[in-house]
C-alpha positions in Angstrom: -19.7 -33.9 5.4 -16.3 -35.7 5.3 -15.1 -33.7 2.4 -16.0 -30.3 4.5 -14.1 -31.9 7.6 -11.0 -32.4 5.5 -11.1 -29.1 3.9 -11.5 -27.4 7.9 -8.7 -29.5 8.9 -6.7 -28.7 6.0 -7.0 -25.0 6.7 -7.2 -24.9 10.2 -3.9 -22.8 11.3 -2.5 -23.7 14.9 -0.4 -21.1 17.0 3.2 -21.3 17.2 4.0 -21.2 20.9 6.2 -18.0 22.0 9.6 -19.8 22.9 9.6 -21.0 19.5 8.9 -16.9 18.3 11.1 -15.3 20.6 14.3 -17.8 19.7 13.0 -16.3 15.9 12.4 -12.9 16.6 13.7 -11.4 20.1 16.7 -9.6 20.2 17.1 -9.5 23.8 15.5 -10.9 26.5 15.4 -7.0 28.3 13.6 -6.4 25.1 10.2 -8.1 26.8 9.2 -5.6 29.8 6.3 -5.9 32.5 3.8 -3.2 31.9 0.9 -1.9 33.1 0.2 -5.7 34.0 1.5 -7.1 30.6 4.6 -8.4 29.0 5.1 -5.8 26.0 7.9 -6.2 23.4 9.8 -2.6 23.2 13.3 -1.9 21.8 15.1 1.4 23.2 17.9 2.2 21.0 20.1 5.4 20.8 21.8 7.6 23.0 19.8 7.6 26.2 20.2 11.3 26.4 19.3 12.0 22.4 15.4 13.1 21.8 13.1 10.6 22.0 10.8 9.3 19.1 8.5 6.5 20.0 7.1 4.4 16.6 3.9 3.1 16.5 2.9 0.6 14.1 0.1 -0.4 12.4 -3.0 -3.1 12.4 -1.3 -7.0 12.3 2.2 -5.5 12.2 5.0 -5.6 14.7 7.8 -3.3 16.0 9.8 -4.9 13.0 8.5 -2.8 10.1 10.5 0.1 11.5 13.8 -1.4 11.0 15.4 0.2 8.2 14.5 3.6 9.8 15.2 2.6 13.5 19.0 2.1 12.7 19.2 5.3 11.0 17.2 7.0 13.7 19.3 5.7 16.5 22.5 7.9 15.2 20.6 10.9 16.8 17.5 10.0 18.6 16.9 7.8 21.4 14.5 5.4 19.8 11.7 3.1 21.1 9.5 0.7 19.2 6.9 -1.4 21.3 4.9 -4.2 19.9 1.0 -3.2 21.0 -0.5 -5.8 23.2 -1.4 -8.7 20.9 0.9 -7.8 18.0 4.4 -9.4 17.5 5.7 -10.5 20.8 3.9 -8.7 23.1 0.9 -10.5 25.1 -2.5 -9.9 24.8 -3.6 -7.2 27.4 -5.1 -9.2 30.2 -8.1 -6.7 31.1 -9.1 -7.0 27.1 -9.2 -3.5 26.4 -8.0 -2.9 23.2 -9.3 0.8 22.7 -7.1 4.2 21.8 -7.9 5.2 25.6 -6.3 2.2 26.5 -3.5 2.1 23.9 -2.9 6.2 25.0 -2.6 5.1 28.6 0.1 2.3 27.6 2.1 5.0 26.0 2.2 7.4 29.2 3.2 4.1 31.4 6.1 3.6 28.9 6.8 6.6 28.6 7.1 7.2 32.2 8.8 3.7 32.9 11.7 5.1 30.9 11.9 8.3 32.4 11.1 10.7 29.1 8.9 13.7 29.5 8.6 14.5 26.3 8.9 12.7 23.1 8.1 13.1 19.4 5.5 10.1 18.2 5.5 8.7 14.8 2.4 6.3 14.0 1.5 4.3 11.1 -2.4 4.0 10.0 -4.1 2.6 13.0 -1.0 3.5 15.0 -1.3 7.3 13.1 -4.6 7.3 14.9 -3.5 6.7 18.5 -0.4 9.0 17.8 -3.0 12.1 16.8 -5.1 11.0 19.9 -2.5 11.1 22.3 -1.3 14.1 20.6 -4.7 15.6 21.4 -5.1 14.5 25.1 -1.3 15.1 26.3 0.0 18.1 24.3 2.3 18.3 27.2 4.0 15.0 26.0 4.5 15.7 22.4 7.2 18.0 21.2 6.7 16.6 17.4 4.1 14.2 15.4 4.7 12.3 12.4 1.6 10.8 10.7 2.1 7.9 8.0 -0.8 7.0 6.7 -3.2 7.8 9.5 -6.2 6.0 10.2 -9.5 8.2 11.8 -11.6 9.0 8.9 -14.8 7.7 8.2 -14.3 4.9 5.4 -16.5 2.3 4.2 -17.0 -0.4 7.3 -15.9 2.9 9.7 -18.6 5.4 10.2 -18.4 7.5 13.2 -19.8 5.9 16.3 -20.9 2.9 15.6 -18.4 -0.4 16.5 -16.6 -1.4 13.4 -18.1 -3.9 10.7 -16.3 -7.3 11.2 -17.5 -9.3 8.4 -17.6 -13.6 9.5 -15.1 -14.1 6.9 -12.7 -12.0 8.8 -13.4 -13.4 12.4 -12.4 -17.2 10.9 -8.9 -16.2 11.2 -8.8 -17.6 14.8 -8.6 -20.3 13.6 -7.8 -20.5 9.6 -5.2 -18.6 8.8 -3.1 -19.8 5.9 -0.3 -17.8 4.9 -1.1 -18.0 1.3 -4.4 -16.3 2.4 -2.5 -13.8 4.9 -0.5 -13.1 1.6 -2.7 -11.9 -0.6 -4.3 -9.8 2.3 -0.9 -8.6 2.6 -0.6 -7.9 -1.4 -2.7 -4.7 -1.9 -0.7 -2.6 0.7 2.1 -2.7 -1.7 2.4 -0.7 -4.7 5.5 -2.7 -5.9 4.8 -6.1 -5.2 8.4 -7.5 -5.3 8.8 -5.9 -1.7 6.5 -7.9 -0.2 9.1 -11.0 0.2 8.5 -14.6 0.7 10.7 -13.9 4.0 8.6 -10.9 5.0 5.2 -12.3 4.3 6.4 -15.3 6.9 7.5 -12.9 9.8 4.1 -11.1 9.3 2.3 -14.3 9.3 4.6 -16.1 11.8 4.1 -13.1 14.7 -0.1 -13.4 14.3 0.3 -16.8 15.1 1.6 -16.1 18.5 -1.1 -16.9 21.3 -4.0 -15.1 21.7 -2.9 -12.3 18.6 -5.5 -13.2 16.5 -8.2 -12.8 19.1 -6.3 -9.7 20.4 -6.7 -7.8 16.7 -10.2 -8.9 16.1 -11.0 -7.5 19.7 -9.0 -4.2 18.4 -11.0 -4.3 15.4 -14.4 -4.6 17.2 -13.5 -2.1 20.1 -13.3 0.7 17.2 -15.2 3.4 16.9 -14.4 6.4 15.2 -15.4 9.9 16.2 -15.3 13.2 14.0 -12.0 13.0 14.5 -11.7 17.1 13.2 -12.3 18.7 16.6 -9.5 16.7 18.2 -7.0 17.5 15.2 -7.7 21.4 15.9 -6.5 21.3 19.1 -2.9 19.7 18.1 -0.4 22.5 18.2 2.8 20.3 17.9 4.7 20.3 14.5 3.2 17.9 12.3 4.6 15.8 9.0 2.2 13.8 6.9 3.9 11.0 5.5 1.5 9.1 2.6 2.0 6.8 -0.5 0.0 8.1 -3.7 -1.1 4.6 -4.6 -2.4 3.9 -1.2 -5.5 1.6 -1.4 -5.5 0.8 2.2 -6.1 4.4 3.7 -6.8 6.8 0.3 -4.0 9.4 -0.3 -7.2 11.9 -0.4 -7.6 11.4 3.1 -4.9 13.3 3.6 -6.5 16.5 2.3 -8.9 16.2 5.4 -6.0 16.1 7.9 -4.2 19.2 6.6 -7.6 21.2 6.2 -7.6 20.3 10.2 -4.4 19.9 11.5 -2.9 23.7 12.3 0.6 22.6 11.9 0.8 20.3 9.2 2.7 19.9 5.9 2.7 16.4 3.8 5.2 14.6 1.6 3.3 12.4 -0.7 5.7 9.4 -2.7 4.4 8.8 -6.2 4.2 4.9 -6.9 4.3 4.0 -3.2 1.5 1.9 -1.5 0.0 1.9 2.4 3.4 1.4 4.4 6.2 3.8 2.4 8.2 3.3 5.4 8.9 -0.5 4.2 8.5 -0.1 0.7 10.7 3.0 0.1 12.5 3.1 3.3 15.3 5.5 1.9 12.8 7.9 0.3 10.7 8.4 2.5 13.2 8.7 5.8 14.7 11.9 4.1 12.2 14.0 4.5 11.8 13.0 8.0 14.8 13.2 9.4 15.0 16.9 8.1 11.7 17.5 9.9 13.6 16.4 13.2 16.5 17.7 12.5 16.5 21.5 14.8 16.9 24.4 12.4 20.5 25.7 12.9 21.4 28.6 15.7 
């Protein structure tokens, strides 16, 4: 009994309180706006008058995975990067919804908050999944859609509607979350493990340590579930790039078979020897292709 104490102790991972995060990881105090009854984290970069893109990120990541491309970006584009509510330094979201509805309706209040009608979304995995949705619900908002990596197809723990499978082991990390475990967790994204850092594995596992974040991406976890998502994908008319790594073990690079044979509008770059997140591990690569897909075709 003694010895298990000592080992729960051992593991047990506290929070690190948010003045302590924000002197690490804030920018700006602007950078933390009310919305929609929460404090969000959002960066707006760029010529205010440029086209907007607005990058979504993926599950336990933070606006901070986009920065090699967000410098490069804001030369031409006016770009904004939130943190979703319970990720990096935005607070969880007070009414507990952690749905795509919800995470849709966010996007329309920022969007609107900043005065853009229109704006071109880029999402990665989970955040490829609300980017399609809004794209689907709002065509009237989206002029493009760029798709890393998207999450929406059945997979094994995901069938379509039925709440996600979130094994015991997984729900621990409220409270036992060491950062050699978050580590390897963290390993398999990456094709080339030397990009996954000692420095970034800490801001990874420093930013779910905030209050409340690992509560808020279990409840994001357990609030999934998937629909067909084919139907919705049919109806998106907007321009679309597919961005995917070849070795992806996260999300299989077959997947993306299933969103061209359904998307109208689609075309895909795949990156040979590049894992779940080619945005991080082969920033250079894969921004090429991208920015010639936003780049307007000459008069």
């Amino acid at each position: 009994m003694w010895i298990a104490l000592l080992i729960a102790l051992w593991l047990w991972t506290p929070d690190i309180d948010r003045a302590t995060l924000e002197a690490r990881y804030l920018d700006a105090p602007t950078d933390l706006v009310e919305l929609a009854g929460m404090r969000l984290h959002v960066r707006d970069s760029g010529p205010k008058d440029a086209p907007a893109v607005v990058l979504i990120h993926g599950f336990g990541a933070s606006l901070h995975t986009w920065e090699p491309w967000a410098r490069e970006l804001a030369r031409h584009h006016r770009v904004i990067r939130l943190d979703l509510p319970g990720c990096g330094l935005s607070e969880p979201d007070p009414t507990g919804d952690y749905t795509d509805a919800r995470s849709v309706q966010l996007l329309i209040a920022l969007l609107d908050q900043r005065g853009i009608e229109r704006a071109t979304l880029i999402g990665h995995s989970i955040g490829g999944r609300i980017a399609w949705t809004f794209a689907a619900r709002h065509p009237e908002r989206i002029d493009k859609l760029v798709l890393i990596a998207p999450d929406g197809f059945a997979s094994p723990g995901f069938g379509y509607g039925a709440a996600a499978e979130v094994p015991v082991s997984m729900q621990l990390m409220r409270h036992v979350l060491p950062r050699p475990l978050l580590r390897m967790s963290l390993e398999p994204a990456y094709a080339d493990p030397a990009v996954l850092t000692d420095a970034l594995t800490t801001r990874y596992h420093e930013l779910m340590l905030a209050p409340g974040s690992r509560a808020a991406l279990l409840s994001r976890l357990q609030q999934t579930t998937l629909i067909d998502p084919r139907p919705l994908l049919r109806g998106i008319q907007a321009s679309t790039l597919l961005l995917w790594g070849e070795r992806d073990v996260m999300i299989p690079f077959a997947n993306s078979a299933d969103y061209l044979a359904s998307l109208p509008r689609a075309r895909l770059v795949p990156f040979a020897g590049v894992g779940h997140l080619p945005h991080e591990e082969a920033a250079v690569r894969s921004l090429a292709p991208l920015l010639d897909f936003l780049t307007p075709p000459a008069p």
